[in-house]
PAZAPA-4460 file (N, C-alpha, C; in steps of 0.05 Angstrom, whole numbers, plus 32768, in hexadecimal, padded with zeros to 4 digits):
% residues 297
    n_x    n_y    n_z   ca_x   ca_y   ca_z    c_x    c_y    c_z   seq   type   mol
   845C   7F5F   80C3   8451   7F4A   80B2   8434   7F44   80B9     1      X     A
   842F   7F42   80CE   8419   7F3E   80D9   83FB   7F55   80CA     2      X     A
   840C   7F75   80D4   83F7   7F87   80C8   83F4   7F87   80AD     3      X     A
   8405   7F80   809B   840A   7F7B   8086   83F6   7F68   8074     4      X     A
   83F6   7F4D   8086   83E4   7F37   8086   83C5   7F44   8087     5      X     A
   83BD   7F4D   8099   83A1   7F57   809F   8390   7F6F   8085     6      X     A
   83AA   7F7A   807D   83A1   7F8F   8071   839F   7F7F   8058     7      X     A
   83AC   7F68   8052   83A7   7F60   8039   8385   7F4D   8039     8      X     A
   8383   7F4A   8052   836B   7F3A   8051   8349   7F51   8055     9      X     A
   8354   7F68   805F   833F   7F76   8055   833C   7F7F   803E    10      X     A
   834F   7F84   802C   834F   7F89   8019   8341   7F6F   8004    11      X     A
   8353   7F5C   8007   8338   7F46   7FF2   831F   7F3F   7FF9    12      X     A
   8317   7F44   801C   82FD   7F3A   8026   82E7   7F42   801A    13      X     A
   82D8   7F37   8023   82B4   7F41   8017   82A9   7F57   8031    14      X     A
   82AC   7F62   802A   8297   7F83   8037   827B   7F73   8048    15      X     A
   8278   7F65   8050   8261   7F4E   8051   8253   7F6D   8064    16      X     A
   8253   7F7B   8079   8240   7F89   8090   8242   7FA0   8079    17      X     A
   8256   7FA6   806A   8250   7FC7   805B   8231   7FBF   8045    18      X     A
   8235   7FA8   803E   8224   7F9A   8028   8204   7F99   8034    19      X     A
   820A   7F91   8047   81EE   7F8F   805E   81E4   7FA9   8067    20      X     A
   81EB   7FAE   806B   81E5   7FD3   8072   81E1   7FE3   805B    21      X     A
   81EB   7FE8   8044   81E6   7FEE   802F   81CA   7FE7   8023    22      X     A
   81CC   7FD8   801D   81A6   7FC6   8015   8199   7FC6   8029    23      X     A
   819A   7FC2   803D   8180   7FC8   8054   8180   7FE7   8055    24      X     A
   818C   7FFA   805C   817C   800E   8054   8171   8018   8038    25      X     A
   8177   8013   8026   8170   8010   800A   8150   7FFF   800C    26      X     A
   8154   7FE9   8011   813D   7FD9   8017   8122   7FE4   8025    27      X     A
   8130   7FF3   8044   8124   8010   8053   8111   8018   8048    28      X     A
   8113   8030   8033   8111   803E   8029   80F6   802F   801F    29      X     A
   8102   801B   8006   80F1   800E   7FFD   80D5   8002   800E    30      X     A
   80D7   7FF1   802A   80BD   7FF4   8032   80B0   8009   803D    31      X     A
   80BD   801A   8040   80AC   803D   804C   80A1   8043   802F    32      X     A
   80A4   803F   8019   8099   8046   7FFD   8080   802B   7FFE    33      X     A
   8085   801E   8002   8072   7FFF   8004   8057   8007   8014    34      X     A
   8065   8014   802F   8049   8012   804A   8042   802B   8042    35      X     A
   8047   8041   8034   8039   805D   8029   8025   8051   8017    36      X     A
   8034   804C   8007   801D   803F   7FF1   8004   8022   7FFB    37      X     A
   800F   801D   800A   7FF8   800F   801D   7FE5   801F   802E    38      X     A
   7FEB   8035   8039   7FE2   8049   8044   7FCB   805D   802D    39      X     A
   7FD8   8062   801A   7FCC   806A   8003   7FB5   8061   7FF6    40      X     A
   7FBD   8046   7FFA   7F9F   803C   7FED   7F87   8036   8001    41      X     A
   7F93   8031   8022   7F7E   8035   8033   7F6A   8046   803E    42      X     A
   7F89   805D   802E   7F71   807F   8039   7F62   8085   801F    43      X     A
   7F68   807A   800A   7F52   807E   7FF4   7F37   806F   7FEF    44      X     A
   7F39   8056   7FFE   7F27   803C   8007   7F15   804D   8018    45      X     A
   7F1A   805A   8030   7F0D   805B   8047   7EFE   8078   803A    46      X     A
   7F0E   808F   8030   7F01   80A1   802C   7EEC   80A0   8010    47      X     A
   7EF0   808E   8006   7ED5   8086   7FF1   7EC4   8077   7FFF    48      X     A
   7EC6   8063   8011   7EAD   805A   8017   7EA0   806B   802A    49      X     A
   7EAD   8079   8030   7EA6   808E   804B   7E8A   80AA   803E    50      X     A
   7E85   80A6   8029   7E81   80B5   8019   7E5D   80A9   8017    51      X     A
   7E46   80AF   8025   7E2E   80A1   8028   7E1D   80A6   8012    52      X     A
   7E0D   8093   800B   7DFF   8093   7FF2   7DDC   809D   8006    53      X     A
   7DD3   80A7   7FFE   7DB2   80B0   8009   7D9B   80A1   7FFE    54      X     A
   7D8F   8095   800E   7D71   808A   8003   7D5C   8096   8011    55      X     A
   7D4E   80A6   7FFD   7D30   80B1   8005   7D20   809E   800E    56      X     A
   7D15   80AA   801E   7CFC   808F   801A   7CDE   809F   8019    57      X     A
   7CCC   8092   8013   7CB2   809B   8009   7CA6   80A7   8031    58      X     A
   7C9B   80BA   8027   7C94   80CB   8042   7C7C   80B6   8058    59      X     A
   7C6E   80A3   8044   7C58   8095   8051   7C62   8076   804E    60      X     A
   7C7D   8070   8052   7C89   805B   8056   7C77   804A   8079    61      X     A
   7C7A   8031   8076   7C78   8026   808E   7C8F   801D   809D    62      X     A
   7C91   800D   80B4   7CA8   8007   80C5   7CAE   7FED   80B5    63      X     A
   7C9A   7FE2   80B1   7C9E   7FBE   80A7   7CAE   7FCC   808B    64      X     A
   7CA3   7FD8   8078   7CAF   7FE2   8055   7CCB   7FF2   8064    65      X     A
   7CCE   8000   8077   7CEC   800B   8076   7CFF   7FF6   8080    66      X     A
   7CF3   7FE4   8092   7D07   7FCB   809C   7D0F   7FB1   8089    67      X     A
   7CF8   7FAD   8075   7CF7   7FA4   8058   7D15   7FB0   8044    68      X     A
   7D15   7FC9   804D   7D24   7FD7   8036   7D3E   7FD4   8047    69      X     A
   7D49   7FD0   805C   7D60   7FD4   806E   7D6D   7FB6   8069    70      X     A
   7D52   7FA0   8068   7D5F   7F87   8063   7D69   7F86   8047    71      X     A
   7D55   7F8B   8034   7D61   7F8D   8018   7D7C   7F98   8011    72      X     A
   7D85   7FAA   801D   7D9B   7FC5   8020   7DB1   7FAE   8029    73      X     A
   7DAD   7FA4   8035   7DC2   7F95   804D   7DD0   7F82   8043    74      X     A
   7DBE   7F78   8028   7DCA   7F5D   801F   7DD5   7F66   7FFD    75      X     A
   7DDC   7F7F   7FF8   7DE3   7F8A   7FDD   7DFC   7F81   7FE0    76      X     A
   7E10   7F79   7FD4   7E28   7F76   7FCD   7E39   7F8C   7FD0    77      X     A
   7E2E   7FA0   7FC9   7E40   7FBB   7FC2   7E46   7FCE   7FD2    78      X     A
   7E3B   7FC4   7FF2   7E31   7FDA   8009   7E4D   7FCE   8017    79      X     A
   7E60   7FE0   801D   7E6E   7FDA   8037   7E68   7FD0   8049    80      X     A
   7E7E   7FC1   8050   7E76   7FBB   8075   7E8D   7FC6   8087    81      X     A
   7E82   7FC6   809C   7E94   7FCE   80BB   7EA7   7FB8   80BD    82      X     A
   7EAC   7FC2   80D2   7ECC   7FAE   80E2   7EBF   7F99   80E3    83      X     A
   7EAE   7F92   80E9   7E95   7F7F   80FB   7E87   7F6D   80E0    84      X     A
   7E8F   7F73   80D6   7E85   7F6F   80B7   7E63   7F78   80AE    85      X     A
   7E56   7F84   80C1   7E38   7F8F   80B9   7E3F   7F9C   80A2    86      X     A
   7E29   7FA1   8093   7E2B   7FBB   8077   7E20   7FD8   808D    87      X     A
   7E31   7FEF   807C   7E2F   7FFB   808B   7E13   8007   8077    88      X     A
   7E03   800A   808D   7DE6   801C   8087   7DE3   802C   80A2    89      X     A
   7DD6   803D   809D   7DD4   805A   80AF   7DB0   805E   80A8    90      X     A
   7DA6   8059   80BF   7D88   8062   80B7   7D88   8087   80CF    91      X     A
   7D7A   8091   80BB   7D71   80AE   80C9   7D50   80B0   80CB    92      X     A
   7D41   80B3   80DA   7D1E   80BA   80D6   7D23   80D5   80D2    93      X     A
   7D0E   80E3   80CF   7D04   80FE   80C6   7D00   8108   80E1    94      X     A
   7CFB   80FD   80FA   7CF5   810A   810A   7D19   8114   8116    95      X     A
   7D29   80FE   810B   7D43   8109   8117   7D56   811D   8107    96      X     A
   7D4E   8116   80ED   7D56   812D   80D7   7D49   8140   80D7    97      X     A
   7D35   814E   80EC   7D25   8168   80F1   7D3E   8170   8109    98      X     A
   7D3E   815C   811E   7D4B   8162   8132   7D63   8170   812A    99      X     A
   7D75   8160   811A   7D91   8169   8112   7D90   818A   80FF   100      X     A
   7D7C   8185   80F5   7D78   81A0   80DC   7D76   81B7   80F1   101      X     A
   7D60   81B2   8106   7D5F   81C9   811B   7D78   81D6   8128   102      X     A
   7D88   81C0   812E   7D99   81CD   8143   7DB3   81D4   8130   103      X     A
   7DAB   81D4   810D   7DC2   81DE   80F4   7DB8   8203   80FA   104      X     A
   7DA0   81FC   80F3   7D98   821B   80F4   7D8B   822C   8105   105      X     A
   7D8C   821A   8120   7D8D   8228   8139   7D68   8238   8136   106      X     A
   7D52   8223   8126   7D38   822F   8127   7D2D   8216   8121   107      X     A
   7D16   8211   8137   7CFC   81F4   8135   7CF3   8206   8113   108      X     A
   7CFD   81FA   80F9   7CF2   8201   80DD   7CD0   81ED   80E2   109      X     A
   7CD2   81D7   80EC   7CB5   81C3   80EE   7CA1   81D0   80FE   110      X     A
   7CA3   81E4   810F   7C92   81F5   8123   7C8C   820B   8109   111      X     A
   7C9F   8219   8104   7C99   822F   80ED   7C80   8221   80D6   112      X     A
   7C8A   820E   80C5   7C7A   8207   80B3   7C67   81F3   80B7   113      X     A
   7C61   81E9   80CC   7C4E   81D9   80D6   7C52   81B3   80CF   114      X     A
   7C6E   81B0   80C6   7C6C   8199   80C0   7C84   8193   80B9   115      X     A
   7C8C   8175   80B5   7CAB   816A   80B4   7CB1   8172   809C   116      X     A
   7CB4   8175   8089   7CB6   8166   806C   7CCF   8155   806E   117      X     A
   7CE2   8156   8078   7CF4   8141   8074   7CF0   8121   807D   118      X     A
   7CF8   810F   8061   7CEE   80F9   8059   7D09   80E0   8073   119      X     A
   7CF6   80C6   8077   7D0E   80B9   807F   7D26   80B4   8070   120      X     A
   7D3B   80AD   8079   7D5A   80AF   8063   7D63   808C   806D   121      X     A
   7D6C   8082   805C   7D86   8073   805E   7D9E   8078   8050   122      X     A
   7DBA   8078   8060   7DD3   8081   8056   7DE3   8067   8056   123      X     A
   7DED   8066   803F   7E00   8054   803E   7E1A   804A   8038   124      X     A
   7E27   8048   8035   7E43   8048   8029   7E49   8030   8016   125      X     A
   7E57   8034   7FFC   7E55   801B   7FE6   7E7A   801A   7FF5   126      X     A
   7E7B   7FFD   7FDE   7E9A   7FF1   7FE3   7EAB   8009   7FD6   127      X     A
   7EC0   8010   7FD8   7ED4   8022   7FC8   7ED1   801D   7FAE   128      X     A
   7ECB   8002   7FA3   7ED0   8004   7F89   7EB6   8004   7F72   129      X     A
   7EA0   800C   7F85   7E91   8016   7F79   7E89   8038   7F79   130      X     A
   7E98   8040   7F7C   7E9C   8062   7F7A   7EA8   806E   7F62   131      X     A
   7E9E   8069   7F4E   7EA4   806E   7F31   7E8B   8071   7F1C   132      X     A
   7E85   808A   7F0E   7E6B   808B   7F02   7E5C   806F   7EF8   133      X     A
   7E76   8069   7EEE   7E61   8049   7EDA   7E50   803D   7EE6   134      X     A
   7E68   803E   7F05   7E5A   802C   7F10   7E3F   8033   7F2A   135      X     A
   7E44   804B   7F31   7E36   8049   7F42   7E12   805B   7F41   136      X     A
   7E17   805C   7F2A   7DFE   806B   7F18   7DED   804B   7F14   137      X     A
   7DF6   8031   7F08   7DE5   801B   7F06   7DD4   8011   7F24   138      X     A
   7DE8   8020   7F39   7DE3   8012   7F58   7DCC   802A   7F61   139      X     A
   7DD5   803E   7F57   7DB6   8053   7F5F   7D9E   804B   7F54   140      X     A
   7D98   8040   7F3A   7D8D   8040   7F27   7D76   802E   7F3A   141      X     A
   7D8E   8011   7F41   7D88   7FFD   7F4E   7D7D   8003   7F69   142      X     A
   7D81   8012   7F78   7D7F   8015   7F87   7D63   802F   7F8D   143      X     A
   7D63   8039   7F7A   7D46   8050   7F7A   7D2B   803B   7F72   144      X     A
   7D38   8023   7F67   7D1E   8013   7F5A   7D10   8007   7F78   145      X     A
   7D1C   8003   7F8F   7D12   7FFB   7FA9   7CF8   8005   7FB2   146      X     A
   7CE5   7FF6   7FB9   7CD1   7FFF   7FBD   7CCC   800A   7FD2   147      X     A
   7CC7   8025   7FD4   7CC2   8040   7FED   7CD0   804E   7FEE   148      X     A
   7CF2   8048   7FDD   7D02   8059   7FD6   7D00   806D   7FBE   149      X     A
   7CFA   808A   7FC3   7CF2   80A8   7FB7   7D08   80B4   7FA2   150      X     A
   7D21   80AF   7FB5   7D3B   80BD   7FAF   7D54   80B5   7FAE   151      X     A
   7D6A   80AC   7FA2   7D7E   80A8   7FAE   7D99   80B7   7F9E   152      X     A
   7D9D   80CB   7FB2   7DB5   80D9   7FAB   7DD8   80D2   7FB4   153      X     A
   7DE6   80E4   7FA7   7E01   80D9   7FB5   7E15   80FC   7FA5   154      X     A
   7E26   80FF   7FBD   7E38   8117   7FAE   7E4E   810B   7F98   155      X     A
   7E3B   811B   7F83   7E48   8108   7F62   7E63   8118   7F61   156      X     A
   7E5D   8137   7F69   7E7C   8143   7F66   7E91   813F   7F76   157      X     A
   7E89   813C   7F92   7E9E   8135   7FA2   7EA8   811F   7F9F   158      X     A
   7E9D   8104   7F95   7EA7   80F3   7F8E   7EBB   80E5   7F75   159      X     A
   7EB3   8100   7F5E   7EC2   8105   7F4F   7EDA   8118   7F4B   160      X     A
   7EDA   812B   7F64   7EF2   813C   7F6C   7F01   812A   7F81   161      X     A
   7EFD   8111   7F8E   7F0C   80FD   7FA5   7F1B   80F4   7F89   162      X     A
   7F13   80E5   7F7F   7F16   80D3   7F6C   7F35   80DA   7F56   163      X     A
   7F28   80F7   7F43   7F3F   8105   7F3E   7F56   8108   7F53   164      X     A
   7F54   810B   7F6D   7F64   8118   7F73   7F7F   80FF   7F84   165      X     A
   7F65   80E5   7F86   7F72   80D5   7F86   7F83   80C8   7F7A   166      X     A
   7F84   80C6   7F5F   7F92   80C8   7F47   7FA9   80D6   7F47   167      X     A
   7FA6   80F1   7F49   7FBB   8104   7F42   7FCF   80F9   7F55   168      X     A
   7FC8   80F8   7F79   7FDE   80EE   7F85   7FE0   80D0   7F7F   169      X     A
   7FD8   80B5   7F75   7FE7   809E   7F74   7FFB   80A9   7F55   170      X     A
   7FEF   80B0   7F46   8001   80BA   7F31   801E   80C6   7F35   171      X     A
   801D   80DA   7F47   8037   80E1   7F5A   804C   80D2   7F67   172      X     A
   803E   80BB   7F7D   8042   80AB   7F89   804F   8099   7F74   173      X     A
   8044   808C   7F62   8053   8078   7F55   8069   8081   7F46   174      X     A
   8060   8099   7F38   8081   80AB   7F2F   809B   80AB   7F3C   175      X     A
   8097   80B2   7F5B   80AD   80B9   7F71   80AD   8095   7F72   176      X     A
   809C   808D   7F7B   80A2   8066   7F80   80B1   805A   7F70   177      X     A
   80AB   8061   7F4F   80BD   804E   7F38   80D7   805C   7F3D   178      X     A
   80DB   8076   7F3D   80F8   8083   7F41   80FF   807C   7F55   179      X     A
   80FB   8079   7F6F   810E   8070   7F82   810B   8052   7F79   180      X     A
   80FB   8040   7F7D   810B   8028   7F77   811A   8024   7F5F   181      X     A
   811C   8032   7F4F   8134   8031   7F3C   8149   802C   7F49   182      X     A
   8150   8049   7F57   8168   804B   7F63   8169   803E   7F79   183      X     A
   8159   8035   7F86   8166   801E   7F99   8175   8006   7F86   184      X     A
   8166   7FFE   7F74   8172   7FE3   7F6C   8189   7FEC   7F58   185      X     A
   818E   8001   7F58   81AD   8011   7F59   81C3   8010   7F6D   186      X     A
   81B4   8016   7F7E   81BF   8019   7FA2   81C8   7FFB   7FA2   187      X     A
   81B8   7FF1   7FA4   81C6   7FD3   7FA4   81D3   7FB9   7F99   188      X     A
   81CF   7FC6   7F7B   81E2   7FB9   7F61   81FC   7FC2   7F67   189      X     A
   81FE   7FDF   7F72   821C   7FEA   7F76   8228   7FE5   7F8F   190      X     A
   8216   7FE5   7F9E   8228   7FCF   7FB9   8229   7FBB   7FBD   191      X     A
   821A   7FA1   7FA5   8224   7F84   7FA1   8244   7F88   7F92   192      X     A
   823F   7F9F   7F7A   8258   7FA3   7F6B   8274   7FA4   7F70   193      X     A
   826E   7FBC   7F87   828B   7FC7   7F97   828F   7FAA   7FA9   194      X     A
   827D   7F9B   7FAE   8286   7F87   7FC4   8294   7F69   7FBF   195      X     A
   828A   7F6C   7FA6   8293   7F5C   7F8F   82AF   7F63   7F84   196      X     A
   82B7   7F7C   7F7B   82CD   7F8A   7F72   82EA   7F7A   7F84   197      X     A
   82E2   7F71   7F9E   8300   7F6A   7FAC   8305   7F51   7FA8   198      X     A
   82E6   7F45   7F9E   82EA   7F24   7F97   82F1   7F23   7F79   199      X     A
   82FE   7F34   7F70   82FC   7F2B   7F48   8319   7F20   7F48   200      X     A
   832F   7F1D   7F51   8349   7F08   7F56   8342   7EF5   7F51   201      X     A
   832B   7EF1   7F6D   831F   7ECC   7F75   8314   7EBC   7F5F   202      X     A
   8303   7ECF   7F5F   82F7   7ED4   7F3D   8300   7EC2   7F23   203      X     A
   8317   7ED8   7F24   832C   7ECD   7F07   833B   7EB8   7F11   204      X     A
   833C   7EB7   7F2B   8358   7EA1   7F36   8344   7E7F   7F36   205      X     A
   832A   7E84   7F3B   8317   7E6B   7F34   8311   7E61   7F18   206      X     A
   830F   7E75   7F0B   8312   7E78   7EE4   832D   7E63   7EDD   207      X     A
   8342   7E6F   7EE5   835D   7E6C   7EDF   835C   7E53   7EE8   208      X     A
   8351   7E39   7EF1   835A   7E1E   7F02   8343   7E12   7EEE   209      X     A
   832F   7E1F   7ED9   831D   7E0D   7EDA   8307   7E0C   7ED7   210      X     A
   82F8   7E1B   7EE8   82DC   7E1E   7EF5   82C8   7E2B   7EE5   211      X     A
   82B6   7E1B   7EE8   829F   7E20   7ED2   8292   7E34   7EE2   212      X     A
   8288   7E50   7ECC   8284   7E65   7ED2   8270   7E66   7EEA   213      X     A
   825C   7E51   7EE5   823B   7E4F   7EF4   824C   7E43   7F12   214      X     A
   825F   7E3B   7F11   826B   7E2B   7F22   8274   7E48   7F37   215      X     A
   8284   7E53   7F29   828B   7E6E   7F33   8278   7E7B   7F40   216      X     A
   8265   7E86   7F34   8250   7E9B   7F3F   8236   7E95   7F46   217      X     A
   8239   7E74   7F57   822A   7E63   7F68   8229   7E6F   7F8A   218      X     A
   8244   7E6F   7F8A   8243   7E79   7FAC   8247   7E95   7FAB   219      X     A
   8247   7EAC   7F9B   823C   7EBF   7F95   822F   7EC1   7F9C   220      X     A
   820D   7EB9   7F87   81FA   7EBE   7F8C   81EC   7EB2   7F9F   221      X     A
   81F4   7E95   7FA8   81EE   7E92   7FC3   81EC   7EA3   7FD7   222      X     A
   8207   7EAB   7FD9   820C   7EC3   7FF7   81F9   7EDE   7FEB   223      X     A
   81F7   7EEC   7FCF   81E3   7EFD   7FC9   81C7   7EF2   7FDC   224      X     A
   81BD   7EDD   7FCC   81A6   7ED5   7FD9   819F   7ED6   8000   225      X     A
   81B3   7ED4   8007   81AA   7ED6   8027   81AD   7EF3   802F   226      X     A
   81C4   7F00   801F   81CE   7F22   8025   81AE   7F26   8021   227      X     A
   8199   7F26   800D   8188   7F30   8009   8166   7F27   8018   228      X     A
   816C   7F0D   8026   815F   7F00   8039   8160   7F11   8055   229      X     A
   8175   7F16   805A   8184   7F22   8078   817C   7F43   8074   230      X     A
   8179   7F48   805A   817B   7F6D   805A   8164   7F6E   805D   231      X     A
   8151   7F5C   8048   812F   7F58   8052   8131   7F5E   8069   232      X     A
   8128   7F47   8078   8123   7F50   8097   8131   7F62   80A1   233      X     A
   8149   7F67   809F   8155   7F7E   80AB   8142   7F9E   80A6   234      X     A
   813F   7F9B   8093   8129   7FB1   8080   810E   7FB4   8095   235      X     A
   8100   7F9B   8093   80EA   7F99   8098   80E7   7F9E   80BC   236      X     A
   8100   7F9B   80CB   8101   7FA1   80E7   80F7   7FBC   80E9   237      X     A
   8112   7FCF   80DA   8113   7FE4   80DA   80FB   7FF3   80CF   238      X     A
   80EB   7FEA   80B9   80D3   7FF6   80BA   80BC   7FFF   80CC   239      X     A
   80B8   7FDA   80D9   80AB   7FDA   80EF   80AB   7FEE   8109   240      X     A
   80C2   7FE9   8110   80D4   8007   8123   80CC   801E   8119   241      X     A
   80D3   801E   8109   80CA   8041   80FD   80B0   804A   80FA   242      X     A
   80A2   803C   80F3   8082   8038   80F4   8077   8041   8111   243      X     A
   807F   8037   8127   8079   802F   8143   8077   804C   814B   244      X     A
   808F   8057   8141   809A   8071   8152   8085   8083   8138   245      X     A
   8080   807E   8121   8074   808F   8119   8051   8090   8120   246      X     A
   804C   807A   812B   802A   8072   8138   802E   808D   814E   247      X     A
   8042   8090   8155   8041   809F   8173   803E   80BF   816F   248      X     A
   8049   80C3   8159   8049   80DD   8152   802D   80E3   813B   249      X     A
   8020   80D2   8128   8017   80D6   811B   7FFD   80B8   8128   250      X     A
   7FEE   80C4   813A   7FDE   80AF   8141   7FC9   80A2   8131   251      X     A
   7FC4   80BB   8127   7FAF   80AF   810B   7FB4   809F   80F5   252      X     A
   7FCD   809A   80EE   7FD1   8092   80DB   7FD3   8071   80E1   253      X     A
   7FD1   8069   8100   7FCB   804D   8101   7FAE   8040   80F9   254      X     A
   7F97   8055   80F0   7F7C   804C   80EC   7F85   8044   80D1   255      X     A
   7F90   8048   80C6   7F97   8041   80A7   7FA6   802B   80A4   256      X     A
   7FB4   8015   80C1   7FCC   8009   80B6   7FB3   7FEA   80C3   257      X     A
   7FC9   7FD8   80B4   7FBD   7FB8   80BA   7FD8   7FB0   80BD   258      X     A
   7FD1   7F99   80CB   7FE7   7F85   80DC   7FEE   7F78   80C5   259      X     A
   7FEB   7F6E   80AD   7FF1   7F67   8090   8004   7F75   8085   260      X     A
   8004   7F87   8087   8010   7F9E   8074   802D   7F98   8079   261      X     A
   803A   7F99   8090   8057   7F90   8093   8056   7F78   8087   262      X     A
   8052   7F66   8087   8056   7F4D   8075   8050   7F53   805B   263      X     A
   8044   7F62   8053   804E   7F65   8030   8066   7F74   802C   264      X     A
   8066   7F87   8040   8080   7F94   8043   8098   7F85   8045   265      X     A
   809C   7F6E   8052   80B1   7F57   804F   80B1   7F49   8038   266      X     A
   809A   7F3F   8032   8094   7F36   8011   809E   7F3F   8004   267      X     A
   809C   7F62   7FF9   80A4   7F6C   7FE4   80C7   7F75   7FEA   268      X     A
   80C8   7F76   8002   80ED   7F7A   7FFC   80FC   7F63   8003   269      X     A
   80EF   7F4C   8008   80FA   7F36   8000   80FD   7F31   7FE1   270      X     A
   80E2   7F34   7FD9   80E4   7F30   7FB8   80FF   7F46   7FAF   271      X     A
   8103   7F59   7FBB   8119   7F6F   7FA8   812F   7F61   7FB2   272      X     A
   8131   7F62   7FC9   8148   7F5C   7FD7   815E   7F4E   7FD0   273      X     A
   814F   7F34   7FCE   8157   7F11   7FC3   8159   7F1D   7F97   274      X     A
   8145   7F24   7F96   8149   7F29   7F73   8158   7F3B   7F6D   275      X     A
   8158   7F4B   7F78   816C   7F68   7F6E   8191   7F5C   7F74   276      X     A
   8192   7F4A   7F8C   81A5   7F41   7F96   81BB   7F25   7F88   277      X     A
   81A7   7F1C   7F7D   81B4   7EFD   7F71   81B2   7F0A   7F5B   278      X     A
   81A2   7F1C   7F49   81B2   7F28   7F30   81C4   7F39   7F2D   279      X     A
   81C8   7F4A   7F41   81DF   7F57   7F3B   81FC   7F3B   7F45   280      X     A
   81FA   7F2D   7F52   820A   7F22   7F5F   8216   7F0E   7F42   281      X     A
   8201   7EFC   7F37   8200   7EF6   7F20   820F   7F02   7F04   282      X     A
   81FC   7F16   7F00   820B   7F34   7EEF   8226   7F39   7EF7   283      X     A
   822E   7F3C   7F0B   8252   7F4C   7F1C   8262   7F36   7F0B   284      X     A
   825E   7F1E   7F14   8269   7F0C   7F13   826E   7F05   7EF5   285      X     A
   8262   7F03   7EEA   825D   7F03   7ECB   8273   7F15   7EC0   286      X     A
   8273   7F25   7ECA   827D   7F43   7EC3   829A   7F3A   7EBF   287      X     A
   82A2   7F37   7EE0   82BD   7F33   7EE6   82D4   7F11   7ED4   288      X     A
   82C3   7F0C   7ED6   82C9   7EEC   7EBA   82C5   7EF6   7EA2   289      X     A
   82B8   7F0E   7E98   82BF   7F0C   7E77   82DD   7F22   7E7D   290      X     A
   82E1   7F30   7E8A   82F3   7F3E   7E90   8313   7F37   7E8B   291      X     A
   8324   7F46   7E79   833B   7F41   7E7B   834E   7F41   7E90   292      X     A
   8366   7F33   7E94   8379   7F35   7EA9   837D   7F5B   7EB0   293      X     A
   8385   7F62   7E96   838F   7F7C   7E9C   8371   7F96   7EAD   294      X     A
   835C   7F8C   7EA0   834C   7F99   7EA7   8340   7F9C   7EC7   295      X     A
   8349   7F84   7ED7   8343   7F83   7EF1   8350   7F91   7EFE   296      X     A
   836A   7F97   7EF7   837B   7FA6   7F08   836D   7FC6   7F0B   297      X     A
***
């Protein structure tokens, strides 16, 4: 009687740890798709601004007119800055861009021809989101009008082969991203469903006394709502962890990460978690109340 008893109570219970386990790795999944694509847009950030814009400067420049032009440079809007928040500017003289040229081609060329020709340089790097023809043709324009400034170049193709190619992979990326989160919030409509499936008696047996439907599929979606609170964080541990051990093997890939990034990572599979969770829980429930007697069996 006893085993009899037990087996009847697993049988109507709620799956509550199969349910939790189910959606947190589902959820998983989901922030490793989250911190890639966070990763993604950092290595596209860093390798566009990484990318130096060149200012000639006039060969009979003075120290006061080039330090003139370094302050002007400094205070542009459009110029990156460092960790530190400086803009990043790179000054080169001509006497050091002889130096570097020498030891490219392994011959003093300034001994041979009797003189430097190479002009002083400033290099600089714009924000990422000025790395786009429209835009960064108005900032040359702007920027050649400076007075003592000769030249200012920038690699128009390489920046237009980054660009494409950056594209082609978020394009990818969001393809594989929309398809798996599809099927996660598959993954987890069908294991609110099945978990739901042992409660559809209670269901009908609360129907049958009375009970207004919203009344019914109140503590439903209640308990949905925390299942999907608890898988969150459960999610978001296991990311973290996985992350840790992947810093160790893949060291570089910590220059790309911010201490932020896990908190959107909680953010956004809280947002699925809790939403994907109280509507299917909602939806199940629904289901099982328009449902006939014969059909539950």
């Amino acid at each position: 009687m006893l085993n009899r008893s037990l087996a009847q109570k697993r049988i109507g219970s709620y799956p509550y740890l199969s349910v939790l386990i189910n959606i947190s790795l589902a959820l998983t999944i989901t922030g490793i798709l989250v911190l890639l694509w966070l990763y993604a847009q950092a290595f596209s950030t860093k390798t566009q601004e990484n990318i130096e814009v060149e200012l000639y400067l006039r060969r009979d420049i003075s120290s006061k007119e080039r330090l003139s032009i370094q302050q002007s440079l400094a205070q542009k809007n459009f110029i990156a800055q460092d960790a530190k928040g400086k803009a990043r500017i790179r000054f080169v003289s001509k006497e050091e861009a002889a130096k570097l040229l020498t030891q490219e081609v392994g011959k003093d060329f300034v001994q041979i021809i009797g003189q430097n020709p190479l002009p002083d340089v400033f290099y600089i790097n714009l924000k990422q989101e000025y790395y786009q023809k429209s835009r960064i043709e108005p900032i040359k324009a702007e920027l050649e009008a400076i007075e003592g400034v000769i030249e200012v170049g920038y690699k128009e193709r390489y920046v237009l082969e980054i660009q494409r190619n950056l594209r082609i992979i978020s394009l990818i990326f969001i393809c594989f991203a929309v398809a798996y989160f599809v099927a996660a919030i598959v993954l987890i409509n069908n294991a609110i469903r099945l978990a739901l499936f042992s409660q559809r008696f209670l269901i009908r047996s609360m129907q049958l006394v009375g009970a207004t439907a919203d009344f019914i599929k109140r503590p439903f979606v209640i308990r949905a709502f925390w299942q999907g609170l608890i898988s969150a964080a459960i999610a978001t541990t296991l990311v973290v962890l996985l992350m840790q051990i992947v810093f160790v093997w893949i060291a570089d890939l910590e220059v790309l990460h911010q201490s932020y990034y896990y908190l959107y990572v909680f953010l956004v599979l809280l947002l699925v978690g809790i939403s994907v969770n109280v509507a299917s829980a909602y939806w199940v429930c629904g289901k099982y109340l328009k449902m006939s007697l014969d059909d539950l069996y």
